[in-house]
C-alpha positions in Angstrom: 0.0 0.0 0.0 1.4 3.3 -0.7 -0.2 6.0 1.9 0.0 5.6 5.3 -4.0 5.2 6.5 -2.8 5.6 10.6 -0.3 7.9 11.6 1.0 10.0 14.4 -0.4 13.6 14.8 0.1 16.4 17.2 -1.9 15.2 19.8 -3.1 18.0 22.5 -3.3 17.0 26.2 -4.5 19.5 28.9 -2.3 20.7 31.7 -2.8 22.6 34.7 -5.8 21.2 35.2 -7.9 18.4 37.1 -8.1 15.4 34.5 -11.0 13.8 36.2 -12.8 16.6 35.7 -11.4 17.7 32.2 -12.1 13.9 30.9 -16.4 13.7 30.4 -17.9 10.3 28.6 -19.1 10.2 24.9 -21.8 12.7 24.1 -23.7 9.9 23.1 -23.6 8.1 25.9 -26.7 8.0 29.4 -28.9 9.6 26.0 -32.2 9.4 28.1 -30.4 9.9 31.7 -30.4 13.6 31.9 -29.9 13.0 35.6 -26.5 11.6 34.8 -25.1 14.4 33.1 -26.3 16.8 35.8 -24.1 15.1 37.8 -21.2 15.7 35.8 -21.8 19.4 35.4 -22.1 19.6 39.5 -18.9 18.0 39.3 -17.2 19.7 36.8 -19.0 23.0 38.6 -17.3 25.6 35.4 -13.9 24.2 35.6 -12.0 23.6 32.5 -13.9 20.2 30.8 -14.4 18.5 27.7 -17.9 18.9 29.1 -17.9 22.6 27.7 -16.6 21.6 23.7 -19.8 18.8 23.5 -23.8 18.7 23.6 -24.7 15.6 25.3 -27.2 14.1 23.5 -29.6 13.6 26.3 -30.3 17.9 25.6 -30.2 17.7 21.6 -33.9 18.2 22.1 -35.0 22.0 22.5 -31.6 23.3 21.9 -30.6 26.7 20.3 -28.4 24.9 18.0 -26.5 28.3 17.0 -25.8 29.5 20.8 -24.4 26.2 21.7 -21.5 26.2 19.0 -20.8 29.5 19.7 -20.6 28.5 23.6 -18.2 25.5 22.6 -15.8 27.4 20.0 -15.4 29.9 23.1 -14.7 27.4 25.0 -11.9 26.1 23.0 -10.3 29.5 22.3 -10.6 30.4 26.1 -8.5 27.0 26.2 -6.3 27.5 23.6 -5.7 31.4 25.1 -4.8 30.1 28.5 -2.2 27.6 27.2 -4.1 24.7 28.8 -3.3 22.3 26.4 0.2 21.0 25.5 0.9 20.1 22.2 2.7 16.3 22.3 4.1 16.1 18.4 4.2 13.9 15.7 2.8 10.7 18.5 0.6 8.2 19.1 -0.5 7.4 22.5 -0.5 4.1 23.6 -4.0 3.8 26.1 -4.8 1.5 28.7 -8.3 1.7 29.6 -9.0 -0.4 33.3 -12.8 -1.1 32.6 -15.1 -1.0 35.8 -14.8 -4.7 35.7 -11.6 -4.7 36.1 -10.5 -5.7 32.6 -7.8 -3.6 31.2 -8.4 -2.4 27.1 -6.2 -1.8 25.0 -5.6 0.8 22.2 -3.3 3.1 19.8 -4.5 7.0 19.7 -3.5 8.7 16.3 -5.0 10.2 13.1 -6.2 8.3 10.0 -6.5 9.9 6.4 -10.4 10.2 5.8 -9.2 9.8 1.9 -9.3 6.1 3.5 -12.8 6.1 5.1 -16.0 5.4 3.1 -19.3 5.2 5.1 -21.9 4.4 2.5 -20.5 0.6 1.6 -18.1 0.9 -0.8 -14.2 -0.6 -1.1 -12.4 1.5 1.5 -9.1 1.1 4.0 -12.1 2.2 6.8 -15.7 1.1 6.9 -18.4 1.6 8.5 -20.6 -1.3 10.2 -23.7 0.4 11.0 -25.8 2.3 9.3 -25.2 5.9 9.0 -28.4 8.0 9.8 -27.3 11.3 7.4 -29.9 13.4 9.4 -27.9 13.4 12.2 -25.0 14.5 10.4 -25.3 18.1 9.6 -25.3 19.4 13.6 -22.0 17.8 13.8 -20.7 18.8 10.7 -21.6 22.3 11.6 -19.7 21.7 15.1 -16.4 20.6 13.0 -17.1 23.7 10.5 -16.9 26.1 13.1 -14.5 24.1 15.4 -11.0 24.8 16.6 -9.8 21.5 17.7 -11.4 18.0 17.5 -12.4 15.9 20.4 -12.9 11.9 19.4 -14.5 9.2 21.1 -14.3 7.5 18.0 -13.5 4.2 18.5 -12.3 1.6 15.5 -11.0 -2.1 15.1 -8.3 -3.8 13.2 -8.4 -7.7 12.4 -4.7 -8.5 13.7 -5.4 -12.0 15.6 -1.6 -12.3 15.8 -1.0 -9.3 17.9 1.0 -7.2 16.0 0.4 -4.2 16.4 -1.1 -2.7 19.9 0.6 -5.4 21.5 4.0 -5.4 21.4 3.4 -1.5 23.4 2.3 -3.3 26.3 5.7 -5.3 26.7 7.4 -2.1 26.1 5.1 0.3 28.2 7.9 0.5 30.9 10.1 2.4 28.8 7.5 4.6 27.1 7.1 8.1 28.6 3.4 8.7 30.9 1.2 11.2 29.7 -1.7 10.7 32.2 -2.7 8.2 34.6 -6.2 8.9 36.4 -9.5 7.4 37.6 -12.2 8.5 35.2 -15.9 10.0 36.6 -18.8 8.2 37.2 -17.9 4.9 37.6 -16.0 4.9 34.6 -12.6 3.2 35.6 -9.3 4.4 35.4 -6.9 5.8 31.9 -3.6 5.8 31.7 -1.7 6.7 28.4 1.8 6.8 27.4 3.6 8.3 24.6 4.5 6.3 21.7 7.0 8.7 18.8 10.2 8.0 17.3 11.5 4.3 16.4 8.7 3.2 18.4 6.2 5.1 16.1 7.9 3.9 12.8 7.4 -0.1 14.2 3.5 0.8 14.7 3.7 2.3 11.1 5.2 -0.6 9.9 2.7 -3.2 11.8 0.2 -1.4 10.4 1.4 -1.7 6.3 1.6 -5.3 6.7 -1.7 -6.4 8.1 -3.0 -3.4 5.6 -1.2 -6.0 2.8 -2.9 -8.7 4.4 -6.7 -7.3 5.0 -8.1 -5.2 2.3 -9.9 -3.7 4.6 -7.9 -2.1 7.3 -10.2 -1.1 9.9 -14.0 -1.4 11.2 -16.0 1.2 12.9 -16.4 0.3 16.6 -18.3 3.8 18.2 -18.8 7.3 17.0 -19.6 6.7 13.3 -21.2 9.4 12.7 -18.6 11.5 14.3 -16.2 10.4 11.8 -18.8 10.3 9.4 -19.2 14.2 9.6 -15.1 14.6 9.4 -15.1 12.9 6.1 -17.9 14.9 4.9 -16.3 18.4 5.9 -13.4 17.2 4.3 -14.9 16.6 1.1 -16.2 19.8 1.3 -13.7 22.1 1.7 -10.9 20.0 -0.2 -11.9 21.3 -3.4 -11.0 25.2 -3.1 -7.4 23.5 -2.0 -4.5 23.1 -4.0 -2.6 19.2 -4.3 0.0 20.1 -1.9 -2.9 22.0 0.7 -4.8 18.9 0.3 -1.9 16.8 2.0 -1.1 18.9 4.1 -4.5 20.0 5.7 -4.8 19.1 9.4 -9.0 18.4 9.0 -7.7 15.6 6.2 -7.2 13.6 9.0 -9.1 12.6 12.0 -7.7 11.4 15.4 -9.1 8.6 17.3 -8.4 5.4 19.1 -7.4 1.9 17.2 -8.3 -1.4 19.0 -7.5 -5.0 18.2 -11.1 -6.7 18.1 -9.5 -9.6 19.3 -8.4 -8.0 22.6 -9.6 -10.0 25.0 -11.3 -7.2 27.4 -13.3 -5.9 24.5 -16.8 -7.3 24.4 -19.6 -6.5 21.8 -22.9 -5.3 24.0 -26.1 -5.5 22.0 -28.0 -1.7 21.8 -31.8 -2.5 23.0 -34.8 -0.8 22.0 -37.0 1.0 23.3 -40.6 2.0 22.1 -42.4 5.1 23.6 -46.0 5.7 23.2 -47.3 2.2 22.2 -49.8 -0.1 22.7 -47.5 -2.8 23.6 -49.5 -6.1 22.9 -50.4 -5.0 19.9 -46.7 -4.2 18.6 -45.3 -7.5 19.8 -48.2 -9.1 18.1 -47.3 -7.4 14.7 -43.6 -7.9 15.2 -44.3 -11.6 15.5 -45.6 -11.2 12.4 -43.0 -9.8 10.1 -40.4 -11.8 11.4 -39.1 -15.2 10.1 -39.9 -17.9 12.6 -37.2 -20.2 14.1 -34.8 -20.3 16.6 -31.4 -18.8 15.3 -31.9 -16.0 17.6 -34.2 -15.2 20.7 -35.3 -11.4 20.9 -37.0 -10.6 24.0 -39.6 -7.9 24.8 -40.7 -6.4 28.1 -43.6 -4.2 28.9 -44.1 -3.3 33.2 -46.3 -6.1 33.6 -45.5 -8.6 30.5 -42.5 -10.4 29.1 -42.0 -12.3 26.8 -39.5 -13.8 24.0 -39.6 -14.1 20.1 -37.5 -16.7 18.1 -36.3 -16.1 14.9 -34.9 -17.6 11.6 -31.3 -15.6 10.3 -27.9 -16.3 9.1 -26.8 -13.8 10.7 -27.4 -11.2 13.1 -27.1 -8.8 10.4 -29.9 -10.1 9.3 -32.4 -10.7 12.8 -31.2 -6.5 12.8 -32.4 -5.7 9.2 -35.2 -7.4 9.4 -36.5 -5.8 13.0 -34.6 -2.3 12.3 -37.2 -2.5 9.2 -40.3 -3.3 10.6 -39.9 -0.7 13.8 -39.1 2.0 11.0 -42.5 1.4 9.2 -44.1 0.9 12.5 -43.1 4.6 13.6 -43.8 5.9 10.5 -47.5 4.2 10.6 -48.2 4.6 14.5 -46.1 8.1 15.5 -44.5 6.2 18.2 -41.1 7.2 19.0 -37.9 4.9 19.6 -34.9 5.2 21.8 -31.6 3.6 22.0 -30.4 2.1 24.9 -27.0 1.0 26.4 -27.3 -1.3 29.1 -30.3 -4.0 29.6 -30.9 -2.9 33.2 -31.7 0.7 31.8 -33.1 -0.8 29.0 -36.0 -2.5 31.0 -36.5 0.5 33.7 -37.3 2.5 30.9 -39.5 0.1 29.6 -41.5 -0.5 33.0 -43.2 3.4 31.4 -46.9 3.4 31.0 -47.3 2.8 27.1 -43.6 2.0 26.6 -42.3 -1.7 25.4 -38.3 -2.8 25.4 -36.9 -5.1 23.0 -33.6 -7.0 24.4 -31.5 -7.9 21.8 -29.0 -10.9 21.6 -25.1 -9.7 21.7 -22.7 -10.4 18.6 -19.7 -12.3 18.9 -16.8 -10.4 18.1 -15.7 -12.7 15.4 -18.8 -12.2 13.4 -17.7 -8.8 12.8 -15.4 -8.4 9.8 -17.1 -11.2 8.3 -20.0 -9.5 8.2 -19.3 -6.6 7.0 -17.1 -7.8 3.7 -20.1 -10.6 3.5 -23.1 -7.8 3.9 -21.6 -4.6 3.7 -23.0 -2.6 7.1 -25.3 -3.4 9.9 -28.4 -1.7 10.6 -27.4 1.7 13.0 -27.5 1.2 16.4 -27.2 -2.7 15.8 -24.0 -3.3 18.4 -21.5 -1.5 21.0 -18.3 -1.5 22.2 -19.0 -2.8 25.8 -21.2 -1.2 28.6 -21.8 2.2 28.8 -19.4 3.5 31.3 -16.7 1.3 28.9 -16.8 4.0 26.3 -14.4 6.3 25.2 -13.6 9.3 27.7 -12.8 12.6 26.1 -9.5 13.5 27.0 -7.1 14.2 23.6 -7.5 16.9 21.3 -6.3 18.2 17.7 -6.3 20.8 16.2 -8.1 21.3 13.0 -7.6 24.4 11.3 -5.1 26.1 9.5 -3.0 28.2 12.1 -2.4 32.0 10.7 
């Protein structure tokens, strides 16, 4: 291959301040908990915080769209003013993520070239493998348009079963300089990251080239799709007033996030339940039962404050059990004028679905090895069809980059 898809970047790190409190969970993360992210902004109480360059989606709803970017690009200038964030060049940082359970997750910070990233199924370095939902792109495409630096929760996987590239840091994290080491908020465990530039940087490079020569396709989205989704379409965008050597050159060609090995052994793939607001329960599961091919591939369960119950169903794949549910809840919100949310966690899940008028569908978990598989075989899931681990296993936002051309 003859680009480089992963690379080091200048990676931007705060200093002088409280990391627990600078370091908030993915803005799509406790989406109907509002009480949750109440209690991070009691914690974080004004201080310096990613908190103040996101919108949680758990407010999306009723927001003045135009007075929260401007509050976030002040935020970041006010940030980038006061010299509270250290620029770490040309590196990657080697994360290790201790998970509330106790496992510890491993994973490579840098930038990949969204030259290399295609989101709507065709032959690409970077996939997809969900769905992308292009309504919900242009609020965060806006964000990046207006933006100073980036933030990324964006999480992606490689296919290297013979641990070549993430791995070898581990046995080497002795010697590689610490960047942070803290325990995260709200139960979310503990980070620590260490610098990885130089000959050390080159060997990931290297790593990288040879399982690219060996796997067409480099990398799979884990989380934060869309977020990298709305990167690549900004960059298309404005590439076209650049020149050839601009276009190289251009810090928002890139986009910085975190590279996992799917086969690490801490990360697990946690199915996203559904649930369905303002429904007559009974009669949904009835229709549902309906539309979907009998058998007993896969169980889907449903649960309602008083009723439960459990559907079986025929499918190759769970691609397919996903497709074929994903479809029918579409036209059944479309028909009805129900609405639908997306949930992380059964036990949240089912308390939401304990609602008058509300119904929760439990979804079956993928196996981690279905993943690449899948997507070559099907091309992407349904959205919202799998995640990264439990809630509070999701990215933290702690790195930044900048992405604009400094005058």
């Amino acid at each position: 291959m003859s680009k480089d898809v992963f690379t080091p970047a200048d990676i931007l790190l705060p200093q002088g301040v409280a990391p627990e409190i600078w370091s908030v969970i993915a803005c799509d993360q406790f989406s109907s908990e509002r009480d949750y992210w109440q209690r991070v902004n009691e914690k974080v109480n004004g201080a310096p915080s990613t908190l103040n360059m996101i919108i949680p989606e758990a407010y999306l709803e009723g927001i003045d769209e135009e007075k929260e970017i401007k509050r976030i690009c002040a935020a970041m200038d006010d940030y980038a003013q006061r010299g509270l964030l250290c620029k770490i060049d040309n590196s990657f940082v080697y994360a290790e993520r201790t998970q509330p359970d106790g496992r510890v997750r491993r994973g490579l910070v840098g930038a990949v070239d969204l030259e290399e990233y295609d989101f709507s199924g065709g032959d690409a370095a970077i996939l997809a493998s969900e769905g992308t939902v292009l309504e919900r792109l242009p609020a965060r495409i806006r964000i990046r348009r207006a933006a100073r630096f980036e933030l990324p929760h964006i999480m992606t996987f490689i296919d290297d079963i013979e641990s070549t590239v993430i791995e070898p840091l581990a046995e080497k994290s002795g010697k590689l300089p610490l960047l942070y080491d803290f325990d995260l908020m709200e139960g979310g465990g503990h980070i620590r990251g260490l610098r990885v530039a130089g000959s050390e940087a080159d060997g990931v490079m290297a790593a990288m080239r040879a399982l690219h020569e060996k796997n067409r396709t480099l990398m799979v989205m884990g989380d934060g799709n869309h977020s990298l989704a709305a990167a690549k379409v900004y960059w298309d965008e404005i590439k076209q007033s650049l020149s050839e050597t601009e276009r190289e050159n251009h810090p928002a060609r890139r986009a910085l996030l975190e590279v996992n090995n799917v086969y690490d052994p801490a990360i697990t793939f946690e199915a996203i339940h559904r649930v369905i607001f303002g429904v007559e329960p009974i009669g949904f599961v009835s229709e549902l039962e309906k539309a979907m091919p009998q058998g007993t591939d896969y169980h889907l369960r449903w649960v309602t404050r008083a009723q439960s119950g459990v559907i079986g169903i025929a499918a190759k794949c769970i691609g397919d059990l996903l497709t074929a549910m994903q479809s029918f809840i579409d036209g059944y919100i479309q028909h009805t004028g129900c609405s639908i949310d997306y949930i992380h966690g059964e036990d949240t899940a089912k308390s939401l679905a304990g609602g008058e008028g509300c119904l929760g569908l439990i979804l079956p978990a993928m196996d981690k090895s279905e993943l690449f598989a899948t997507v070559a075989c099907r091309g992407v899931f349904p959205r919202k069809s799998f995640s990264v681990g439990h809630a509070r296993d999701k990215r933290y936002y702690l790195e930044c980059r900048g992405i604009i051309v400094d005058s």
